[in-house]
N, C-alpha and C positions, 0 to 999 in steps of 0.2 A: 366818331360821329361826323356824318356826310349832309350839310342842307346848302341849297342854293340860297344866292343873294335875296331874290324877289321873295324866295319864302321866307325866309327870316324876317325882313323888313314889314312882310304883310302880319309876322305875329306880334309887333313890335309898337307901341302905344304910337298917336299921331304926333305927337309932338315931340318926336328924339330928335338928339341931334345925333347927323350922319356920320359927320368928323368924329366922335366919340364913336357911334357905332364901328367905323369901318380904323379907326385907332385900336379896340379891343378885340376886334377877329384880324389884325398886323399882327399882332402879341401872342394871340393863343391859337390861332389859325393859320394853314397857306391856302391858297388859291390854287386849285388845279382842274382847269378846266372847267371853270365858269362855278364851279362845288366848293366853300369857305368847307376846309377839312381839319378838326382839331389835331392839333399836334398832336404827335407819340408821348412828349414828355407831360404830357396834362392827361392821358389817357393811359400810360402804362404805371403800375402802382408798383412802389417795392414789395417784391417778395411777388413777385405777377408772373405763373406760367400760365402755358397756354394749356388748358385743360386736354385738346386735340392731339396736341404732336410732342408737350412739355418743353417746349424751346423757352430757355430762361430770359428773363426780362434783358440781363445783358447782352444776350446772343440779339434778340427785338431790337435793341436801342445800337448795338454797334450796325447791324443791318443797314436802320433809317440813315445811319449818319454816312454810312456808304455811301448810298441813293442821291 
């Protein structure tokens, strides 16, 4: 899952606090390019291949940690 900052904060009630917002996309997100992108390890589930190519979740996850 790929959204920009502005759009987030625009689905996001008036009265949040940002510190808490930008505290829990530090945790479950990085920043690449202006895009809050969830991590691998919050999006890839055990027992997760890739239906396209069947690359196993360990081959995914030793990949990102390359990167």
């Amino acid at each position: 899952m790929v959204v920009r900052f502005f759009d987030l904060i625009n689905q996001l009630p008036y009265d949040v606090n940002f510190d808490e917002v930008l505290s829990l996309l530090n945790e479950y997100a990085l920043l690449v390019q202006g895009c809050w992108v969830l991590k691998s390890e919050f999006s890839i589930e055990e027992g997760f291949e890739d239906a396209r190519t069947d690359i196993q979740r360990t081959l995914l996850l030793a990949a990102r940690d390359f990167l």
